[in-house]
PAKENU-467248 format. One record per residue (C-alpha): x, y, z; residue in one letter. Coordinates in pm, whole numbers, padded with zeros to 5 digits. Each point is the difference from the previous one (the first is absolute). Layout:
N
<r><X>X</X><Y>Y</Y><Z>Z</Z><aa>A</aa></r>
...
//
This chain:
145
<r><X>00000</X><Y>00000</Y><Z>00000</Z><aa>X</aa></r>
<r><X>00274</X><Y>00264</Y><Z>00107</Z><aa>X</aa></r>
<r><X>00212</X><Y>-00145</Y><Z>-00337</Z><aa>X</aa></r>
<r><X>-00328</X><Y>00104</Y><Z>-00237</Z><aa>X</aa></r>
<r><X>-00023</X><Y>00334</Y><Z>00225</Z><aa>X</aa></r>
<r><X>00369</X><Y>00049</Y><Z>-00112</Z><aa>X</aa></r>
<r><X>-00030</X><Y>-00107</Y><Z>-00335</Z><aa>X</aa></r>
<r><X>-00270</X><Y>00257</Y><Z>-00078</Z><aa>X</aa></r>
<r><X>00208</X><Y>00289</Y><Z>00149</Z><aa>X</aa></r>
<r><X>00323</X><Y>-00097</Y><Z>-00155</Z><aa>X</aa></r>
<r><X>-00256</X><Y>00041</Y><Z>-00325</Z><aa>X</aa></r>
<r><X>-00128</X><Y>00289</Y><Z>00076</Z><aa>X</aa></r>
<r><X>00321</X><Y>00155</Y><Z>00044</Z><aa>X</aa></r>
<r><X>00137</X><Y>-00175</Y><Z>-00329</Z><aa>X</aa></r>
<r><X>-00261</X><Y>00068</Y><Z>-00232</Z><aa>X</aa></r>
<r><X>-00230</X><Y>00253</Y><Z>00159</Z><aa>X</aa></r>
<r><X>-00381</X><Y>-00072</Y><Z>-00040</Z><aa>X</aa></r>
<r><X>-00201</X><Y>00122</Y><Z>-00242</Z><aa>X</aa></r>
<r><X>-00390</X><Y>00017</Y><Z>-00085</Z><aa>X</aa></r>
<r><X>-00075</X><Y>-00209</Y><Z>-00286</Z><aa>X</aa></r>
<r><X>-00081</X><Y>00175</Y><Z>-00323</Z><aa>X</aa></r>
<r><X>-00188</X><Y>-00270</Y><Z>-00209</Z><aa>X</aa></r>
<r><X>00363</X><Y>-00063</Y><Z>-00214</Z><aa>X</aa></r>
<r><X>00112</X><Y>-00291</Y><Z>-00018</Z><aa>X</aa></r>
<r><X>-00127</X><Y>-00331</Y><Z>00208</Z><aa>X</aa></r>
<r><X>-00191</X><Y>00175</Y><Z>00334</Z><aa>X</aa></r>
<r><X>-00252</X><Y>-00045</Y><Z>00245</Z><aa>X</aa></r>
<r><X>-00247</X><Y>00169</Y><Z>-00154</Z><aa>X</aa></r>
<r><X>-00169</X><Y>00292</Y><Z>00182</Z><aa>X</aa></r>
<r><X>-00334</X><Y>-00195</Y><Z>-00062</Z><aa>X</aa></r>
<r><X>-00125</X><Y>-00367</Y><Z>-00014</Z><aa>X</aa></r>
<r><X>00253</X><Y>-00161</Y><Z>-00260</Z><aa>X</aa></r>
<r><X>-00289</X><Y>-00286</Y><Z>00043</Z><aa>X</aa></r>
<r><X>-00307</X><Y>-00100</Y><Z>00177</Z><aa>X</aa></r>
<r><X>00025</X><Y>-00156</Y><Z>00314</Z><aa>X</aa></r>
<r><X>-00084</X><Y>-00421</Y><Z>-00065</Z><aa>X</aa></r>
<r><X>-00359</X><Y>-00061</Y><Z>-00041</Z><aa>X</aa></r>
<r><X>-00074</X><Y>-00239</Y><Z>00297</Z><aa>X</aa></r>
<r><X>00155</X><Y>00295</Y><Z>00249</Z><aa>X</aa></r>
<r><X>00241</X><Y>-00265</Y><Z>00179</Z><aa>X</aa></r>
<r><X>00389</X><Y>00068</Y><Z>-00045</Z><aa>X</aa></r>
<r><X>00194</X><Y>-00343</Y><Z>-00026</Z><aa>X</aa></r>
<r><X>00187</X><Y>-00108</Y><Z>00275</Z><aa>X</aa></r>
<r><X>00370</X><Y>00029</Y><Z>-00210</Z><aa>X</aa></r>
<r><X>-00081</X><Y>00397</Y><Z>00019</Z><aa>X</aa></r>
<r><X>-00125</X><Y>-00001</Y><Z>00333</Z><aa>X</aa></r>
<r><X>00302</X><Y>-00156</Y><Z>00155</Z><aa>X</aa></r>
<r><X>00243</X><Y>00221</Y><Z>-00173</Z><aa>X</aa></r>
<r><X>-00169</X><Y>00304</Y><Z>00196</Z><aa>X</aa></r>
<r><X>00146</X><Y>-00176</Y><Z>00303</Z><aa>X</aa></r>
<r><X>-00324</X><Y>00094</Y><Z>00182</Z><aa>X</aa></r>
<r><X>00024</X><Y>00368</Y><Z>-00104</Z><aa>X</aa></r>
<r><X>-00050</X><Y>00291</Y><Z>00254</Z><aa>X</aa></r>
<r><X>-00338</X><Y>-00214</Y><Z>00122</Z><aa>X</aa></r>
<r><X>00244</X><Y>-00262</Y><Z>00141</Z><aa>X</aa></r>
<r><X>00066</X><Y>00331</Y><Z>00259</Z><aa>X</aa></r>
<r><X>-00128</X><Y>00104</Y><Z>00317</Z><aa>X</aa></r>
<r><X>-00297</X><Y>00131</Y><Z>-00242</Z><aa>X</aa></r>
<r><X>-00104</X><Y>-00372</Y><Z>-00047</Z><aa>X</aa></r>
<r><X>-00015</X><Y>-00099</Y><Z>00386</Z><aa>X</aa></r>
<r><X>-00363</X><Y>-00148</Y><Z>00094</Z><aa>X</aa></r>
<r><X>-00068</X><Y>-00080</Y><Z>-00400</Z><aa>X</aa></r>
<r><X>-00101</X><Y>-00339</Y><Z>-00056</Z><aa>X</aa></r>
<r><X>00255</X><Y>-00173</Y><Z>-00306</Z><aa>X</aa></r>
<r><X>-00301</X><Y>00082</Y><Z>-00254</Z><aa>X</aa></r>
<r><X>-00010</X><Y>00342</Y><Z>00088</Z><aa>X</aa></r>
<r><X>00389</X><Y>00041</Y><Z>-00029</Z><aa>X</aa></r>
<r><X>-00029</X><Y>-00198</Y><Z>-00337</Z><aa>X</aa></r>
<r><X>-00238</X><Y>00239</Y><Z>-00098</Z><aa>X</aa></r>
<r><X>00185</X><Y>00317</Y><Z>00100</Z><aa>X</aa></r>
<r><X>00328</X><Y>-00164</Y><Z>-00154</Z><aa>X</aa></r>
<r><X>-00200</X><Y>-00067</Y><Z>-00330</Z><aa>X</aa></r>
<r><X>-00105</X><Y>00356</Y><Z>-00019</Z><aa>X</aa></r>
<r><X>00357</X><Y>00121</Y><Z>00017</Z><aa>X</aa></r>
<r><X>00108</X><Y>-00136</Y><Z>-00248</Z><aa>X</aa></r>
<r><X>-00309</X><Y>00067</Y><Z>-00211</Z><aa>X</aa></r>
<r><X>00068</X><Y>00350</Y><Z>00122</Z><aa>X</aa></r>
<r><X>00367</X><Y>-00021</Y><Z>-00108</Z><aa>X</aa></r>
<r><X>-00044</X><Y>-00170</Y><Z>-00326</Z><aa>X</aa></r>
<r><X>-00307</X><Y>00190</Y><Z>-00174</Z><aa>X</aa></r>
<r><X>-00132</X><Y>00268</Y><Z>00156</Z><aa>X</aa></r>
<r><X>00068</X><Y>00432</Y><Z>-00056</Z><aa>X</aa></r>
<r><X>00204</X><Y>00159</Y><Z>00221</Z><aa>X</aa></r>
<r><X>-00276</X><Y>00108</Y><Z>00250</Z><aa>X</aa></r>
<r><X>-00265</X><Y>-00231</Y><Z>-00003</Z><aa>X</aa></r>
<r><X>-00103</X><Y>-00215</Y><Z>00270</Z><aa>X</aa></r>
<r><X>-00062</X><Y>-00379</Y><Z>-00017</Z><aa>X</aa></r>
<r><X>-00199</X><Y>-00152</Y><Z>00270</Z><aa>X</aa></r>
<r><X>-00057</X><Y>-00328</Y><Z>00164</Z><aa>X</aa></r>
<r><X>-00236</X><Y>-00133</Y><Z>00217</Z><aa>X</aa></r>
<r><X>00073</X><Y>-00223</Y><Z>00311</Z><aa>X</aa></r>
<r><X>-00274</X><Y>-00263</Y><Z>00144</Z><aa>X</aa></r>
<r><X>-00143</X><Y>00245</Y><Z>00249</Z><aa>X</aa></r>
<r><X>-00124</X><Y>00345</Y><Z>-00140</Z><aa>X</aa></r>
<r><X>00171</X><Y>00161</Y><Z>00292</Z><aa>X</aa></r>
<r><X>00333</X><Y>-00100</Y><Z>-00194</Z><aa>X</aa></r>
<r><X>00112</X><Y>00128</Y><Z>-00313</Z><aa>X</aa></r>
<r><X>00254</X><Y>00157</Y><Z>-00222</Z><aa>X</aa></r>
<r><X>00156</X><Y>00196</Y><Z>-00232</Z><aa>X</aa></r>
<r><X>00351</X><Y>00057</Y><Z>-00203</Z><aa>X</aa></r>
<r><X>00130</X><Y>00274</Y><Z>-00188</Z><aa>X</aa></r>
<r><X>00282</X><Y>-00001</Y><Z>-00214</Z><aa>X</aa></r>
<r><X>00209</X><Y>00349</Y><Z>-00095</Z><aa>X</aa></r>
<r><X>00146</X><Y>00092</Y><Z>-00300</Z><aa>X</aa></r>
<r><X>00226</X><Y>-00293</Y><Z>-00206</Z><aa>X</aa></r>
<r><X>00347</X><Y>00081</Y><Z>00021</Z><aa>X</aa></r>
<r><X>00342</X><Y>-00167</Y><Z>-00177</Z><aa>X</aa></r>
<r><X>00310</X><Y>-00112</Y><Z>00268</Z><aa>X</aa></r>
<r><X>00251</X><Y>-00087</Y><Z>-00323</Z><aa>X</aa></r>
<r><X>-00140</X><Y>-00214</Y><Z>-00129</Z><aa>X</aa></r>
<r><X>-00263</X><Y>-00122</Y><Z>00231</Z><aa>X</aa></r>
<r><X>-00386</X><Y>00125</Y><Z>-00031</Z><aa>X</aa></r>
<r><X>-00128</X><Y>00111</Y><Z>00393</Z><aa>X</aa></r>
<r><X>-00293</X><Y>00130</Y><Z>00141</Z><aa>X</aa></r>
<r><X>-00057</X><Y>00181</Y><Z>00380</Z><aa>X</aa></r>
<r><X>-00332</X><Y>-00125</Y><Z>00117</Z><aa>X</aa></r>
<r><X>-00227</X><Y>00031</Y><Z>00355</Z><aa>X</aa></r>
<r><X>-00245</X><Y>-00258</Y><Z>00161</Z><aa>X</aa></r>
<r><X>-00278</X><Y>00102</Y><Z>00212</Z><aa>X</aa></r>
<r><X>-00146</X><Y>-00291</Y><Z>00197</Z><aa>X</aa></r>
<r><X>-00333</X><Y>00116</Y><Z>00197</Z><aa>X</aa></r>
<r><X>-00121</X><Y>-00177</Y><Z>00274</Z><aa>X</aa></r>
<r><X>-00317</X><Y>00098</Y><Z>00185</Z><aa>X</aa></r>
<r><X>00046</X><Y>00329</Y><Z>-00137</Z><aa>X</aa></r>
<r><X>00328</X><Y>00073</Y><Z>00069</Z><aa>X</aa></r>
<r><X>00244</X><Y>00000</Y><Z>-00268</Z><aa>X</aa></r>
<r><X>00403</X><Y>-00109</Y><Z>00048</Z><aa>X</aa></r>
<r><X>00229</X><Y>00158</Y><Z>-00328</Z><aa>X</aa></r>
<r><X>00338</X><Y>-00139</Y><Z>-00101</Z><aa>X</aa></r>
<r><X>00243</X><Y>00088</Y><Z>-00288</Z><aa>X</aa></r>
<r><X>00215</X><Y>-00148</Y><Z>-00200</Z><aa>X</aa></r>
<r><X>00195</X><Y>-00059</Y><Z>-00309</Z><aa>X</aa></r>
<r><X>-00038</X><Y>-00298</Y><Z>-00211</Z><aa>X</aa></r>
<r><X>00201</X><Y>-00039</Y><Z>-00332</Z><aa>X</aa></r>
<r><X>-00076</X><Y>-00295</Y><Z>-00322</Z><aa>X</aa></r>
<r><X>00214</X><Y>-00274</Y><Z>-00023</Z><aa>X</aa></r>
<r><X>00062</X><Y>-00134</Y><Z>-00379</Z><aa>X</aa></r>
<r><X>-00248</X><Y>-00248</Y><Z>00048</Z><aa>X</aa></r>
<r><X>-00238</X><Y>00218</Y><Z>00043</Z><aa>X</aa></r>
<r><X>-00107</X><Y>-00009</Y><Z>00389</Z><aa>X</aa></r>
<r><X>00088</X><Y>00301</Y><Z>00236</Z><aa>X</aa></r>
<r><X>00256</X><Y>-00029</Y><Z>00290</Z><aa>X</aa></r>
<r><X>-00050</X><Y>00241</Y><Z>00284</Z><aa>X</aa></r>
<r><X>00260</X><Y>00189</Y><Z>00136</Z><aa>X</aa></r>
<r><X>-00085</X><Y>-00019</Y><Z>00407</Z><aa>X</aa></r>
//
């Protein structure tokens, strides 16, 4: 974890980061493609996130559905939505829900990453965390906690 925390910086200072300006190969600033039909993210991409920021304090007292859920929306979140727009999951009691924002796409070298927020509410009360999550060259996203 501290070795990908390093990594990143030692990029940043190397290459500088820049927003992406549609040339070349990009995360595009809108959905490249619709999410898949049946809604559910396969496990491959789910276990790349490494649990994402949900596997956080944010996720204490959600059942392993929930979490699922949350995680699922992340990378939904990451993968094909605007910079800006929320995308929402539900957890088995109405008290508990969700929601995940990503920012802006951005370019480390050569490496497509996105800043992003989850907001998990429970009985009303909602618990925010941030972080950074950049695609791999298979496609999945690898947070950078």
């Amino acid at each position: 974890m501290k070795i990908r925390v390093a990594l990143v910086s030692a990029l940043l200072a190397v290459s500088g980061c820049t927003t992406l300006s549609g040339k070349g190969p990009t995360v595009a600033a809108t959905p490249a493609s619709t999410p898949p039909s049946s809604g559910k993210v396969t496990t491959t991409i789910i276990s790349a996130m490494g649990g994402g920021l949900i596997s956080g304090a944010i996720g204490n007292g959600l059942s392993e559905t929930e979490k699922r859920s949350a995680l699922e929306a992340e990378y939904k979140a990451l993968e094909y939505t605007t910079s800006g727009q929320k995308v929402t999951w539900k957890g088995a009691q109405a008290s508990r829900y969700g929601e995940v924002v990503p920012a802006q796409p951005y370019r480390v070298g050569s490496q497509d990453c996105r800043q992003y927020t989850q907001t998990v509410f429970s009985g009303g009360a909602g618990v925010t965390a941030r972080g950074t999550a950049c695609r791999n060259a298979d496609g999945s996203w690898t947070p950078l906690t």
